[in-house]
Backbone as JSON, one array per atom type, in Angstrom:
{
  "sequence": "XXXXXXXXXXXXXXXXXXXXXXXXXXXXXXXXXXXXXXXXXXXXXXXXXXXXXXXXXXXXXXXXXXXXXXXXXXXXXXXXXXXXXXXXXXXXXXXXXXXXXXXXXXXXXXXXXXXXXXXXXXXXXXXXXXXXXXXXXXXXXXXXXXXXXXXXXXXXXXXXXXXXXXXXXXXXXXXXXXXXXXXXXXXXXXXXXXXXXXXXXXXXXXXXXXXXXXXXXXXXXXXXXXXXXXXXXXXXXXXXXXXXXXXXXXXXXXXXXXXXXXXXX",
  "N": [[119.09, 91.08, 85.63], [119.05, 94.24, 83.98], [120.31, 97.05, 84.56], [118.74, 100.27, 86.45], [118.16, 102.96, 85.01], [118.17, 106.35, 86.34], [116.97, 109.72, 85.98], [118.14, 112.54, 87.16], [116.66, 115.83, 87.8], [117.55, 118.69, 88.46], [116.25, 121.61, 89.89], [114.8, 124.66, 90.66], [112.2, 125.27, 89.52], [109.48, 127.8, 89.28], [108.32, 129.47, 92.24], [105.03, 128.93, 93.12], [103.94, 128.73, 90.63], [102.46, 126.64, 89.29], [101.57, 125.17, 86.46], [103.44, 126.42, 85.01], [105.75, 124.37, 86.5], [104.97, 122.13, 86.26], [105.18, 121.87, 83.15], [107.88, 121.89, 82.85], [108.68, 119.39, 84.25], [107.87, 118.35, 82.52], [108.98, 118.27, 79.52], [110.92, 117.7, 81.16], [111.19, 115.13, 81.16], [111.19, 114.3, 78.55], [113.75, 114.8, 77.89], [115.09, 112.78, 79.52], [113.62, 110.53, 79.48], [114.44, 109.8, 76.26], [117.38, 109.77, 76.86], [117.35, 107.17, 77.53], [116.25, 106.87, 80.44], [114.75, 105.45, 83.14], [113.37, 106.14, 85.12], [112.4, 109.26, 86.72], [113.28, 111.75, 88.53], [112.06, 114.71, 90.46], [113.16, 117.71, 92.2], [112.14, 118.12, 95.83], [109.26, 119.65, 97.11], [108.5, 120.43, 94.41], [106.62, 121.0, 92.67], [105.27, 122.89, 93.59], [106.99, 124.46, 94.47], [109.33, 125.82, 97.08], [109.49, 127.71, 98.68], [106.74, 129.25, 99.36], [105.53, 130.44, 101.64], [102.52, 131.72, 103.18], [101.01, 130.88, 101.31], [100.88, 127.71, 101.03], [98.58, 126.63, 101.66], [96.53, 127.27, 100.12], [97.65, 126.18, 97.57], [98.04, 123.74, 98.41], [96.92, 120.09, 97.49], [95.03, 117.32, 96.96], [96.14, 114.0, 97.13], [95.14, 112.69, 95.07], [95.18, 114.38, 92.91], [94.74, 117.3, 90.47], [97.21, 118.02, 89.77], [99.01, 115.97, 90.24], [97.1, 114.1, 88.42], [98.21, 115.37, 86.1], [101.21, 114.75, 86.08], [100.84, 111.98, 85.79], [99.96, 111.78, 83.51], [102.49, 112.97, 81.88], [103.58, 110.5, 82.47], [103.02, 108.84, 81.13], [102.89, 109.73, 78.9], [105.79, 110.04, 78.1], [106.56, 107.48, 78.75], [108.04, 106.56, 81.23], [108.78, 106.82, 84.71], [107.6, 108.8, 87.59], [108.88, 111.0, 89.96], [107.78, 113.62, 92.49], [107.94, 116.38, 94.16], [105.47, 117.99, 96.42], [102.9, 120.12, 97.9], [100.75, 118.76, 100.4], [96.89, 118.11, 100.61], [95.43, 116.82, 103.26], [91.72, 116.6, 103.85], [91.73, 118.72, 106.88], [94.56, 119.0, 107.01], [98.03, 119.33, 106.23], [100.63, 118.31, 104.46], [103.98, 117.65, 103.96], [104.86, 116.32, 101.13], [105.87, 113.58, 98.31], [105.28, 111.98, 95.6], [105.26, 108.73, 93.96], [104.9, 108.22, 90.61], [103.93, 105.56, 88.24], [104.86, 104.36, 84.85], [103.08, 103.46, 83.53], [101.14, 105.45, 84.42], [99.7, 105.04, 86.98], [99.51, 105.11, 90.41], [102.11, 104.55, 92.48], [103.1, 105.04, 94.88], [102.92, 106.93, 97.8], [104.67, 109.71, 99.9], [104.79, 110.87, 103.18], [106.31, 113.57, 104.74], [108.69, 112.83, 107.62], [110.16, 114.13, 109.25], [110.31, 117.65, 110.05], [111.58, 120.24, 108.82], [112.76, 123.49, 110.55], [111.15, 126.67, 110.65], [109.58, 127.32, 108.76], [108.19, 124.6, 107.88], [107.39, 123.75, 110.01], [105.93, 125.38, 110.79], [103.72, 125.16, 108.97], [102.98, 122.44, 108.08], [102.25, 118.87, 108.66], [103.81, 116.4, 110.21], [104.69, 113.22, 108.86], [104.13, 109.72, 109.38], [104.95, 107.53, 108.64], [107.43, 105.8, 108.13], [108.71, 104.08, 106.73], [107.97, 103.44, 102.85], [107.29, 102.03, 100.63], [107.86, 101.34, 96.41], [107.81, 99.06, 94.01], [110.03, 98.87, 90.4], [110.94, 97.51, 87.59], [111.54, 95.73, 88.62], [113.15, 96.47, 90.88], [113.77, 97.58, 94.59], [112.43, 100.42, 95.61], [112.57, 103.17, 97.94], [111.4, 105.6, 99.47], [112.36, 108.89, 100.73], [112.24, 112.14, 102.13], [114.4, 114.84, 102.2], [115.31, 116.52, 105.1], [114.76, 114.42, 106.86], [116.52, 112.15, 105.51], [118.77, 112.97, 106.97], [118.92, 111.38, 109.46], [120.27, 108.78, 110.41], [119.03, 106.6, 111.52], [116.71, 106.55, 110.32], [116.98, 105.81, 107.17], [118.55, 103.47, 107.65], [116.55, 101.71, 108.69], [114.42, 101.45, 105.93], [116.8, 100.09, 104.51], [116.96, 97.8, 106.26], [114.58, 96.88, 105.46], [114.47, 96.13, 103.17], [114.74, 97.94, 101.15], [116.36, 98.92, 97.93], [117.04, 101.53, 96.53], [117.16, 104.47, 97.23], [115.0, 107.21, 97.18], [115.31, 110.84, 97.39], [114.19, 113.01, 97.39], [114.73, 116.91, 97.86], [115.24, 119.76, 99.19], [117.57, 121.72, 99.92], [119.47, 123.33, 101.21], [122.1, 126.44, 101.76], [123.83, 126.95, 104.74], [124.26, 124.2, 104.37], [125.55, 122.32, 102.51], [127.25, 120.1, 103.13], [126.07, 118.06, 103.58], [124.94, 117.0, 101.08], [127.65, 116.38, 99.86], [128.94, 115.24, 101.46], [127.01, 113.9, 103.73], [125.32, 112.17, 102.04], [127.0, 109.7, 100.48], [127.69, 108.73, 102.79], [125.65, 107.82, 104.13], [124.87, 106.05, 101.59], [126.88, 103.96, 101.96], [126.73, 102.54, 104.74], [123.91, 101.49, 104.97], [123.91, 99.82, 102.91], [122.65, 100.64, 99.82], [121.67, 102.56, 97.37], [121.79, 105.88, 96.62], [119.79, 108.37, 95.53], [119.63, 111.39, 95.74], [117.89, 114.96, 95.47], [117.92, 118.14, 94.47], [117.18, 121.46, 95.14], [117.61, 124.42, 93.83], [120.16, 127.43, 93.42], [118.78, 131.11, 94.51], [115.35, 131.35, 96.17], [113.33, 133.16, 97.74], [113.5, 133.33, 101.1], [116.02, 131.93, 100.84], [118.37, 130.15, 100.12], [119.14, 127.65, 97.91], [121.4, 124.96, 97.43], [121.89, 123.13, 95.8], [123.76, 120.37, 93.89], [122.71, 117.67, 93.55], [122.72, 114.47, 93.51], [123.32, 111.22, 92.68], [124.41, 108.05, 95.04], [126.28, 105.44, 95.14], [126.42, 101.97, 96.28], [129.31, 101.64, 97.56], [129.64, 103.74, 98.88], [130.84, 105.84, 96.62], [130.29, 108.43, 94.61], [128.04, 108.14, 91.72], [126.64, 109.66, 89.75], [127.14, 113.62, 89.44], [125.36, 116.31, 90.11], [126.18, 120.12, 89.73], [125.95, 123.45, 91.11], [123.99, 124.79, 89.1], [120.93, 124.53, 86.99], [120.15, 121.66, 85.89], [119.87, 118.64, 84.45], [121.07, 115.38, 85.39], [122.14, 111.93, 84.84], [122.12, 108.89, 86.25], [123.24, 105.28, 86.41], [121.67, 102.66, 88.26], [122.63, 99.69, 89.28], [121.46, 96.5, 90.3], [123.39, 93.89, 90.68], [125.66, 94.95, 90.74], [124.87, 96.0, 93.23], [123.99, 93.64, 94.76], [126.2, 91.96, 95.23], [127.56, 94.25, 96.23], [126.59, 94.11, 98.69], [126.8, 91.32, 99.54], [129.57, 91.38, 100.21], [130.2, 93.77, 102.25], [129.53, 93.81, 105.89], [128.4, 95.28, 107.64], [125.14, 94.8, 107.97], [124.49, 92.23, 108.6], [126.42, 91.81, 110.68], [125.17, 93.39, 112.85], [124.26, 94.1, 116.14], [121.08, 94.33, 117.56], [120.41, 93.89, 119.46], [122.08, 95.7, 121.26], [121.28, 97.85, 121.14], [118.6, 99.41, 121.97], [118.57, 101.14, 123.39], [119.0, 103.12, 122.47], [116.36, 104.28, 120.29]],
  "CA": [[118.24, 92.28, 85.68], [119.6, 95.61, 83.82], [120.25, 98.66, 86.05], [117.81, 101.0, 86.26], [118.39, 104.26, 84.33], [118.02, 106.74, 86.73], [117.27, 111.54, 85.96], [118.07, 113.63, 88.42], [116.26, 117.45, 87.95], [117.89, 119.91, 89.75], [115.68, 122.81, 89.35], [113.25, 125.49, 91.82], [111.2, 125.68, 88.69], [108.91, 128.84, 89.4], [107.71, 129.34, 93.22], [103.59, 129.52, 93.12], [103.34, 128.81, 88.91], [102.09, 125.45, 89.18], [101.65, 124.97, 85.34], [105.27, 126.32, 84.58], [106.41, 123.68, 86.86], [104.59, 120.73, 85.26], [106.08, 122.1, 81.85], [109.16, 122.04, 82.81], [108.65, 118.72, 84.2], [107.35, 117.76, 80.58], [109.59, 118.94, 79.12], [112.75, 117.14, 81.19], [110.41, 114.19, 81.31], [111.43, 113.8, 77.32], [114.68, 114.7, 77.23], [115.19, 112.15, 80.01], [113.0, 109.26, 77.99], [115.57, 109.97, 75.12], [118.84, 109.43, 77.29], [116.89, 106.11, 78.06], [115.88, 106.3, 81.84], [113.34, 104.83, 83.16], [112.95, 107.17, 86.43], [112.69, 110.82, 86.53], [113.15, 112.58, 89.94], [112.49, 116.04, 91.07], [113.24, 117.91, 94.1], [110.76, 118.77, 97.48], [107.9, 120.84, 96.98], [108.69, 120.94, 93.16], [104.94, 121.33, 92.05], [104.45, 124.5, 94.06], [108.44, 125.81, 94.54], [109.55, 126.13, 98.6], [109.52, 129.47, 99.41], [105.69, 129.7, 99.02], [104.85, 131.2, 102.54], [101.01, 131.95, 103.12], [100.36, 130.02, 99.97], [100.64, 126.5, 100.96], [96.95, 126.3, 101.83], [95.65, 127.4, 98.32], [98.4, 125.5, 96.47], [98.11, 122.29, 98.36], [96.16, 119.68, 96.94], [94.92, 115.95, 97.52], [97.36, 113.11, 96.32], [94.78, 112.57, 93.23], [94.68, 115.91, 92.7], [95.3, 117.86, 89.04], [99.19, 117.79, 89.69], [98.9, 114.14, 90.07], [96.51, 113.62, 87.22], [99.12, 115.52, 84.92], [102.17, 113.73, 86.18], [100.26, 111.0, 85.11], [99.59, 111.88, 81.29], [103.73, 112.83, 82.18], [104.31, 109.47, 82.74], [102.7, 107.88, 80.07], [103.51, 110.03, 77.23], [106.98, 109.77, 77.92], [107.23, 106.07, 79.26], [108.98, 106.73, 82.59], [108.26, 106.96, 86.25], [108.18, 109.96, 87.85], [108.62, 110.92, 91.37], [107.59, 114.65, 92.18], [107.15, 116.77, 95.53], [104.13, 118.67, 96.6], [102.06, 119.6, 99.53], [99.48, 117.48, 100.19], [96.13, 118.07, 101.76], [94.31, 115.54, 103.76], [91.16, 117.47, 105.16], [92.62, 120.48, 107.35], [96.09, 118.8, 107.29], [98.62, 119.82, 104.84], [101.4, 117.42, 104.11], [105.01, 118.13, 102.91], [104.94, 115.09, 100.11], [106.09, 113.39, 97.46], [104.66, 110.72, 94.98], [106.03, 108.27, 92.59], [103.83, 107.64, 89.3], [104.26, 104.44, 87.29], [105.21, 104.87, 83.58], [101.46, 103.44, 82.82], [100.47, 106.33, 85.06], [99.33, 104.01, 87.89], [99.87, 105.59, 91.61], [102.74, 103.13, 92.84], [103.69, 105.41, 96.33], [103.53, 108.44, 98.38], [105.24, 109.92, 101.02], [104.75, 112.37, 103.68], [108.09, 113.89, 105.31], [108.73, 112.87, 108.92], [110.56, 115.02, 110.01], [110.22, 118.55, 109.44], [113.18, 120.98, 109.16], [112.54, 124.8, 110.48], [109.96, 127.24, 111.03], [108.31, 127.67, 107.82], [108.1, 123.86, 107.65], [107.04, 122.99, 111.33], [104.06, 126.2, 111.11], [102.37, 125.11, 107.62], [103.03, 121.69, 107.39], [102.09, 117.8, 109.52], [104.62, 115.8, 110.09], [104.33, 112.42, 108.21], [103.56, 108.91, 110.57], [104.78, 105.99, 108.09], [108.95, 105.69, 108.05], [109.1, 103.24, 105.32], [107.56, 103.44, 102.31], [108.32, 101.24, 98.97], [107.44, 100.68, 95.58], [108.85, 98.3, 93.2], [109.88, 99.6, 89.85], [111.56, 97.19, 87.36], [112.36, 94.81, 89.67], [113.59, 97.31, 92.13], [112.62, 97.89, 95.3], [112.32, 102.01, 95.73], [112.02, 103.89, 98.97], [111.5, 107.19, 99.59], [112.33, 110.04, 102.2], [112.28, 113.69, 101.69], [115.06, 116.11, 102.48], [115.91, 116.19, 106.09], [114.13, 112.8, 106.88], [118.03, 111.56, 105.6], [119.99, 113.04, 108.12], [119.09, 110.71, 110.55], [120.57, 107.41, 110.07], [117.8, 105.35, 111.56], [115.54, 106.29, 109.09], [117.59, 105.29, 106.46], [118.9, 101.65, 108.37], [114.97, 101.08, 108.46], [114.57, 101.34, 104.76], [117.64, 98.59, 104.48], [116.22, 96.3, 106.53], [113.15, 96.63, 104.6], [114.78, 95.76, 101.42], [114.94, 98.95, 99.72], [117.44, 98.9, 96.78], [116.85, 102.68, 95.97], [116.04, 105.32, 98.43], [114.57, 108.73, 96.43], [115.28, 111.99, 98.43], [113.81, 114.74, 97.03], [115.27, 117.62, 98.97], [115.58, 121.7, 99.27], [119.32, 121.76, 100.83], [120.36, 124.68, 101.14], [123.15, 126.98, 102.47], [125.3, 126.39, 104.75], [124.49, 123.1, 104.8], [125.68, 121.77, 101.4], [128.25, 119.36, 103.3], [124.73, 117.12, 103.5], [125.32, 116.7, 99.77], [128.56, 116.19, 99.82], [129.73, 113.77, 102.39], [126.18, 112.54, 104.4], [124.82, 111.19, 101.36], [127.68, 109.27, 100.26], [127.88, 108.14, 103.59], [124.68, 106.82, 104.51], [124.38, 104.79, 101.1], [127.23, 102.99, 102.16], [126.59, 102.29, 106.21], [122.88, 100.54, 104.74], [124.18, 98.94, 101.54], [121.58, 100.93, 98.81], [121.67, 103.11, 96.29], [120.58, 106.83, 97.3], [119.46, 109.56, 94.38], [119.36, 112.7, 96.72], [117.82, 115.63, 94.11], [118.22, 119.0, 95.05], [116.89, 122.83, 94.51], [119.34, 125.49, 93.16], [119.62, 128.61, 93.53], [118.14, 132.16, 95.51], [113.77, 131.55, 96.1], [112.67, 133.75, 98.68], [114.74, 133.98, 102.14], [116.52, 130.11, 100.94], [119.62, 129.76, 98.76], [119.77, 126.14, 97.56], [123.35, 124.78, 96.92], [122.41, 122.08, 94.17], [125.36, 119.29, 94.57], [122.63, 116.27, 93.93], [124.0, 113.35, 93.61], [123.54, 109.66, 92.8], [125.51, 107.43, 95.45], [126.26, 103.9, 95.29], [126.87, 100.98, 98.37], [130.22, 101.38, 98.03], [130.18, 105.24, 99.23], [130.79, 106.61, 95.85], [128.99, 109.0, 93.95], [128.02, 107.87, 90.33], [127.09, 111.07, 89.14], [126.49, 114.54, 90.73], [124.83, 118.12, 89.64], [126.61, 121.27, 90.12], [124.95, 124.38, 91.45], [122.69, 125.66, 88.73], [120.08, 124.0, 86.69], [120.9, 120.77, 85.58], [119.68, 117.02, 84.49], [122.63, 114.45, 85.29], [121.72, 110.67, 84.77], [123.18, 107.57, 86.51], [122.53, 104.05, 86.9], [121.03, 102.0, 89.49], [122.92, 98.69, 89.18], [121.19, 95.52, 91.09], [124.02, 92.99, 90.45], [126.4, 95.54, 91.7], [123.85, 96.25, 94.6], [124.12, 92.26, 95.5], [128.02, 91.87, 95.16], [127.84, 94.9, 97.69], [126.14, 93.82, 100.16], [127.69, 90.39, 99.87], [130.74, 91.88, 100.63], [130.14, 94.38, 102.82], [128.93, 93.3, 106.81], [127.25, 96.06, 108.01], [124.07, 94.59, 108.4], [124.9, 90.94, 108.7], [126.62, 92.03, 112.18], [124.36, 94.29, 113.41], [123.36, 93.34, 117.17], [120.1, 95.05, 117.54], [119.88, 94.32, 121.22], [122.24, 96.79, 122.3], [120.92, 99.52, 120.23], [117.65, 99.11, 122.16], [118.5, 102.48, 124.41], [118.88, 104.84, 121.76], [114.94, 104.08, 120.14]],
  "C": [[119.08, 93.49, 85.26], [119.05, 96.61, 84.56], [119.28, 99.34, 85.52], [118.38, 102.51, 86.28], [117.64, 104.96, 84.88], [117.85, 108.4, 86.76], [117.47, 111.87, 87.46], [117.86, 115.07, 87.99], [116.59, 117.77, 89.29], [117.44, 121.07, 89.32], [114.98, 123.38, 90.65], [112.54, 125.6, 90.94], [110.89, 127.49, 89.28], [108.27, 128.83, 90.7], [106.12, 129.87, 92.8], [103.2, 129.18, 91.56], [103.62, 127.3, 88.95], [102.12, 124.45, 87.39], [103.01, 125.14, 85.22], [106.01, 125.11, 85.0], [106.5, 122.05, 85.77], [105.16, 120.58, 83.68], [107.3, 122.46, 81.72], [109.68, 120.6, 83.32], [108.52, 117.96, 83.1], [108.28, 117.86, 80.13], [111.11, 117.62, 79.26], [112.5, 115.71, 81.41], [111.03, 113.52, 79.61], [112.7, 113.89, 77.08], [115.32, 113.37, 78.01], [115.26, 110.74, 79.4], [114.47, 109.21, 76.95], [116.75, 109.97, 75.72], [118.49, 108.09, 77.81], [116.43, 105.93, 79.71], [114.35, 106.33, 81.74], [112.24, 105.49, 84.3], [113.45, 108.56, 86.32], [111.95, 111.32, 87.89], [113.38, 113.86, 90.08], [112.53, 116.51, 92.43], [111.52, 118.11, 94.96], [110.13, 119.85, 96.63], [108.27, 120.97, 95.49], [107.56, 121.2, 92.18], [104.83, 122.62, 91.98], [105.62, 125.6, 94.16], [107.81, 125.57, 96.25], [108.95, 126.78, 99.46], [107.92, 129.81, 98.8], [105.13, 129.95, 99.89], [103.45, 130.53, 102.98], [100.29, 131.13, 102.21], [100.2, 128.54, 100.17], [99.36, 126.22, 101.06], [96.3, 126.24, 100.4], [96.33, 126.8, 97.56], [98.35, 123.85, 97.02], [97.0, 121.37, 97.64], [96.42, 118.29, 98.03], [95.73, 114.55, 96.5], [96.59, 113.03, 94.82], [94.23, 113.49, 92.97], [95.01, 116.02, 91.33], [96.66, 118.04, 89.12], [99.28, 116.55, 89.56], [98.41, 112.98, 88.69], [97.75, 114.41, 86.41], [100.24, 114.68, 85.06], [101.59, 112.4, 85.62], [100.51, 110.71, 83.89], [101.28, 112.07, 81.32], [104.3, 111.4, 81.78], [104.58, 108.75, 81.38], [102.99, 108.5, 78.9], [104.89, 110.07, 76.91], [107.11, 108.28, 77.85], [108.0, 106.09, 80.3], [108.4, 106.76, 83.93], [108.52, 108.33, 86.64], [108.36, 110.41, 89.2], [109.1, 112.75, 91.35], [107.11, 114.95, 93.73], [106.17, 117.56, 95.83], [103.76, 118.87, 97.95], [100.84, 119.37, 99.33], [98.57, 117.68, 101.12], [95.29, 117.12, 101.94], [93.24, 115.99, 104.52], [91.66, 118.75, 105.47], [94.48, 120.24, 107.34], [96.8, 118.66, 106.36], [99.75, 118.85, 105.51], [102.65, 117.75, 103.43], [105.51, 116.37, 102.56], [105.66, 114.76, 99.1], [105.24, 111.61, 96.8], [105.01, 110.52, 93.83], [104.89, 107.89, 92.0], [104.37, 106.66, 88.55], [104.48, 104.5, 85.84], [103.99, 104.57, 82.93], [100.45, 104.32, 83.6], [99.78, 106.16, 86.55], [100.02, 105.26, 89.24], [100.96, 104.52, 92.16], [103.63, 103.66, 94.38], [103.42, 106.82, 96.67], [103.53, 108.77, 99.74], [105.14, 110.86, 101.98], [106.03, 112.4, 104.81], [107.53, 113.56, 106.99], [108.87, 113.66, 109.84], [110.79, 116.49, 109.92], [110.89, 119.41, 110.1], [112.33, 123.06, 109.36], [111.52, 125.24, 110.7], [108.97, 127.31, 110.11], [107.58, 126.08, 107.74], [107.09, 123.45, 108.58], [105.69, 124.1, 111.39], [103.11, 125.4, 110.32], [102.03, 123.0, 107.55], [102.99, 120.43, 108.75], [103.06, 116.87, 109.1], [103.8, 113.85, 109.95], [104.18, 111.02, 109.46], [104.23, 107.73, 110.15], [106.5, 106.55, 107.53], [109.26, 105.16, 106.77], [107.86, 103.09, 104.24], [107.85, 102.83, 100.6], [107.12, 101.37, 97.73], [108.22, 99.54, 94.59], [108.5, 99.16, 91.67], [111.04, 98.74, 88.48], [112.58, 96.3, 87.8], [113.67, 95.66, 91.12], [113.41, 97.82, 93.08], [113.31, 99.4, 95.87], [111.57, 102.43, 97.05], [111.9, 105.28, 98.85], [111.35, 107.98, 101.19], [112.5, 111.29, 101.78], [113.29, 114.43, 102.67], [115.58, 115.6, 103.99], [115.89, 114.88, 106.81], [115.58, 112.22, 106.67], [119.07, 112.12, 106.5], [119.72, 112.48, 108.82], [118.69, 109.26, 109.99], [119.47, 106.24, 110.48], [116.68, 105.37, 110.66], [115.86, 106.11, 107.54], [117.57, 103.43, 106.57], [117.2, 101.02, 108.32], [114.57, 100.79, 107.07], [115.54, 100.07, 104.34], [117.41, 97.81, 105.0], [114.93, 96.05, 106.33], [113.52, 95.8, 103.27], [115.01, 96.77, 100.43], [116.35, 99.16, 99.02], [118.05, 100.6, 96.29], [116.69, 103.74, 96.38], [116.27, 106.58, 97.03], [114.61, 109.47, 97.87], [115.47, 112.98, 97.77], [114.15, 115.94, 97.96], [115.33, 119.2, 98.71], [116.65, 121.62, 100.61], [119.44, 122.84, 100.69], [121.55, 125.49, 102.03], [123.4, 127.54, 103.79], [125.43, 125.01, 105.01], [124.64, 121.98, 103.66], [126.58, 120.35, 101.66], [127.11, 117.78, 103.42], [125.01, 116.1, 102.06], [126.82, 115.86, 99.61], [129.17, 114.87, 100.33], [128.6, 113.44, 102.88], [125.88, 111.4, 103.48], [126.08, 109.84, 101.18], [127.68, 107.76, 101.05], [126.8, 106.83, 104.01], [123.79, 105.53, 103.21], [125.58, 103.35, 101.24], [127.24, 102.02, 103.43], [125.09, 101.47, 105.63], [123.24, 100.36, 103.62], [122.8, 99.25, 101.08], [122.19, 102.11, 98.71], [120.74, 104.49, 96.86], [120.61, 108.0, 96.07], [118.8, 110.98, 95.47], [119.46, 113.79, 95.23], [117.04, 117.05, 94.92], [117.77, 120.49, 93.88], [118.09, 123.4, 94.35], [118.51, 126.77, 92.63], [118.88, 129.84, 94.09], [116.18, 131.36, 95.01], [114.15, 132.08, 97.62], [113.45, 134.06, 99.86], [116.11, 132.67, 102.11], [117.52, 130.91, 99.68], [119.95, 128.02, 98.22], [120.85, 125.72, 97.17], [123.21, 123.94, 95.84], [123.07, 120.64, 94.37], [124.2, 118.02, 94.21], [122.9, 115.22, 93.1], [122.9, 111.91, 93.5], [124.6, 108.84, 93.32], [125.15, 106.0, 95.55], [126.94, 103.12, 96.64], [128.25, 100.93, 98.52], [130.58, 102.91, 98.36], [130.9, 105.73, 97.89], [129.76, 106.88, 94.84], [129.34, 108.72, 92.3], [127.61, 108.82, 89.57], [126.18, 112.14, 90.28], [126.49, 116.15, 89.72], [125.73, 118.86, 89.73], [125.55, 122.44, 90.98], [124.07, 124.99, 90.66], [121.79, 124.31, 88.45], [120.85, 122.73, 85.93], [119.93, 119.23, 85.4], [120.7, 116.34, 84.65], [121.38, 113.01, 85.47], [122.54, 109.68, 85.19], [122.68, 106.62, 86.58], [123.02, 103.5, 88.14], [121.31, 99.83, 89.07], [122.57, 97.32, 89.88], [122.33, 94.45, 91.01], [125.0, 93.58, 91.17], [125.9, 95.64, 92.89], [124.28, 94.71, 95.48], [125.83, 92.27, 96.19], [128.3, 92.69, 96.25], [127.79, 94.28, 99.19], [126.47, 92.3, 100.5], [129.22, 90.5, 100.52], [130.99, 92.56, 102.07], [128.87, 93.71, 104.37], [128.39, 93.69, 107.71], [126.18, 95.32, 108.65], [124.06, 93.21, 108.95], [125.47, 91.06, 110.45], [126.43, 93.22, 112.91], [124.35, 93.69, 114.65], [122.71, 94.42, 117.66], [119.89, 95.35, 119.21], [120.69, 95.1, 122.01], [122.52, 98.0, 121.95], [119.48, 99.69, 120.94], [117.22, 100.35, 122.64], [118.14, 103.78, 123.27], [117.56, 105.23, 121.03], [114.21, 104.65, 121.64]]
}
């Protein structure tokens, strides 16, 4: 099975200019295609931008909403997958989301954040219900978590003993907590043997500074490639053969004993 050619957009696009975003998605959707990957990831809320206050109500939408339907035509006129964040309304309940599109445009996942970081997050927004969430994608099996959702290792370790090969973590990191970037990720793709594409805002929106830094890390705790702080595409691969060899190696999970982890659940 050849690795899976993996973008990483690091952008805030435009907070509130919904179109700009999507054409800027378009946009890195082709130059992507043309460095050959097959997946193209942007950060949290990257539909609508973060720092959109009062606005989440009028900017959220429903998963097969007109952001969804364009990512779509996205998908397919490039040939790629795309995985894109948003808020998501269900009814009266708004959703801080993300959803991967299939390169034939197909719906193939979406996610709503668990755990929700802060005040602007915890007023506007329902915290998500469903931990693990997969798609397959080229013979790969793809999880996803959003942003803070990865600082806590059990919701990661759940994902690995699901099978996921891939975790997506769309994210708005920001300052002073760039050391997230830096050393958690790293960390937690090598403690569950998988592959983690953490993809990050950059840059001042609103009262937020994003630090940038994201990163593709592999099961052996190093990072295969990583952003800087401004705007940026970086591309890495997503090796399954390496992925095996890891986790053959590595005994992490193999000597786990679950029963006297029972307290801390």
């Amino acid at each position: 099975m050849p690795p899976l050619r993996t973008a990483l957009l690091q952008s805030s696009g435009r907070p509130g200019a919904v179109e700009a975003n999507l054409k800027t998605l378009d946009e890195t959707a082709a130059r992507a295609a043309a460095a050959g990957a097959r997946l193209l990831v942007a950060p949290e809320l990257f539909l609508t931008g973060y720092a959109i206050g009062d606005a989440v109500p009028e900017l959220a939408e429903p998963v097969d909403g007109p952001g969804a339907q364009a990512a779509a035509g996205i998908a397919v006129r490039h040939g790629l997958a795309v995985l894109y964040g948003y808020p998501e309304r269900d009814g009266e309940r708004i959703f801080n989301s993300s959803q991967l599109i299939g390169p034939d445009g197909t719906r193939l996942a979406n996610y709503r954040k668990t755990h929700l970081f802060g005040c602007f997050e915890q007023e506007w927004f329902t915290p998500g219900e469903e931990t693990v969430v997969q798609a397959e994608l080229d013979g790969i099996r793809i999880g996803l978590l959003i942003c803070y959702d990865v600082e806590f290792p059990e919701n990661v370790r759940a994902h690995a003993l699901a099978g996921t090969d891939l975790l997506l973590v769309p994210t708005a990191q920001m300052h002073p907590f760039q050391f997230v970037a830096e050393s958690v990720i790293p960390v937690r793709a090598f403690e569950s043997q998988l592959y983690v594409a953490y993809v990050n805002r950059t840059g001042p929106e609103g009262e937020f500074e994003f630090v940038g830094l994201s990163c593709l890390a592999g099961p052996d705790g190093t990072v295969r490639t990583r952003a800087g702080r401004g705007e940026e595409l970086v591309i890495g691969e997503v090796d399954p053969e390496f992925l095996a060899a890891s986790r053959a190696a590595n005994p992490y999970l193999n000597d786990r004993r679950p029963g006297l982890y029972g307290s801390v659940a």
